[in-house]
Structures are given as C-alpha cells and as structure tokens.
KOLDRENKE-622288 format. One line per 4 residues: number of its first residue (from 1); their letters; for each residue x, y, z of C-alpha. Coordinates in steps of 0.1 Angstrom, whole numbers, plus 5000, padded with zeros to 4 digits. Layout:
! KOLDRENKE-622288
NUM) a) X Y Z  ...
! end
This chain:
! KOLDRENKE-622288
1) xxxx) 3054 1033 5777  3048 1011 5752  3081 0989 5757  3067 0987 5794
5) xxxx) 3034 0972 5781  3049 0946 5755  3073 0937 5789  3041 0932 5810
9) xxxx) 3017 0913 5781  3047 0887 5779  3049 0885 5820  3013 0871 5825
13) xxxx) 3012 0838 5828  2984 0819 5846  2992 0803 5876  2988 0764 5879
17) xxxx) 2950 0751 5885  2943 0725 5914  2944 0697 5886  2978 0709 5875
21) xxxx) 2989 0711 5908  2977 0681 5921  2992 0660 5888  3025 0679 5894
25) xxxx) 3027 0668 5935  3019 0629 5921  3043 0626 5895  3066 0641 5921
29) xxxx) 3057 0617 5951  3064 0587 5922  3097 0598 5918  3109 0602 5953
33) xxxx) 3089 0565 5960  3116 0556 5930  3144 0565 5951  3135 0547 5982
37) xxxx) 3159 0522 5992  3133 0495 6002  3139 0467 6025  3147 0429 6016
41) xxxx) 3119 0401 6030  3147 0388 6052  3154 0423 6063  3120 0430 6075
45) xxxx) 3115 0398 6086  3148 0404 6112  3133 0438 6119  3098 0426 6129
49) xxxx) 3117 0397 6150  3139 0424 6170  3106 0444 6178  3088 0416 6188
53) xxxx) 3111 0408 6210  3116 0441 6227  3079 0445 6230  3077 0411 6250
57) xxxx) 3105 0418 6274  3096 0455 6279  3060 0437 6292  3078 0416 6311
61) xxxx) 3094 0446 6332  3063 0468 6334  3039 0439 6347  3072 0426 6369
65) xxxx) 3074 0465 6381  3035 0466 6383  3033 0438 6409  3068 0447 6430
69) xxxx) 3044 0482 6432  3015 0469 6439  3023 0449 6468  3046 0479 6481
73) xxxx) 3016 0500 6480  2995 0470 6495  3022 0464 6526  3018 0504 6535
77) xxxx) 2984 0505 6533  2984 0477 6558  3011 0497 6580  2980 0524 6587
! end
C-alpha cells in the first residue's frame, strides 16, 4: 500500500494553465512561421500579375456570356 502511494504522490503533476498553454502554442506558431519557405518580391510580383490577368479575362467571358444571354432571353420573350 504504501509503494502504491509513493507511486501515486510522484504521478501528480498539474496540468498546464491557459498562460502556459497559450505561451506554448506561440512559441510553437514562431517556429513553424521559421520554416516557411516565403516568396521573393519578383515572385509575388509574377503571381499577382497572373491573377490579375485571369480575373480580367474571366470578366470578359461572364459579361460577354451575360449579354449573348440577355439578348437570347430578350429575342424569346419577343417570340410570345
């Protein structure tokens, strides 16, 4: 009995507070951040480009696909 008590007394440890925890999950968030492969100006510069563009011509077809609907719609409405 009293081997199982000494084995229990040395178990207890208390379990992390919010401070803890919360100093624990930054220190951890700045070490993965340290491990981020970050992009070059020029790289986001060429990335920022690329979407730019996409997002103009992808307006272009959905106002050009707009209008081609529009007046389809318009030209059976006149049918009735």
């Amino acid at each position: 009995m009293e081997t199982q008590l000494t084995h229990m007394a040395t178990q207890t440890t208390e379990t992390p507070g919010a401070i803890d925890r919360a100093k624990t999950f930054v220190h951890d968030v700045r070490n993965e951040l340290g491990k981020v492969n970050w992009p070059t100006q020029n790289d986001l510069k060429s990335s920022t480009t690329v979407v730019f563009i996409f997002l103009a011509l992808l307006g272009i077809i959905v106002g050009a696909m707009d209008l081609v609907l529009q007046n389809v719609v318009l030209w059976l409405f006149r049918l009735t």
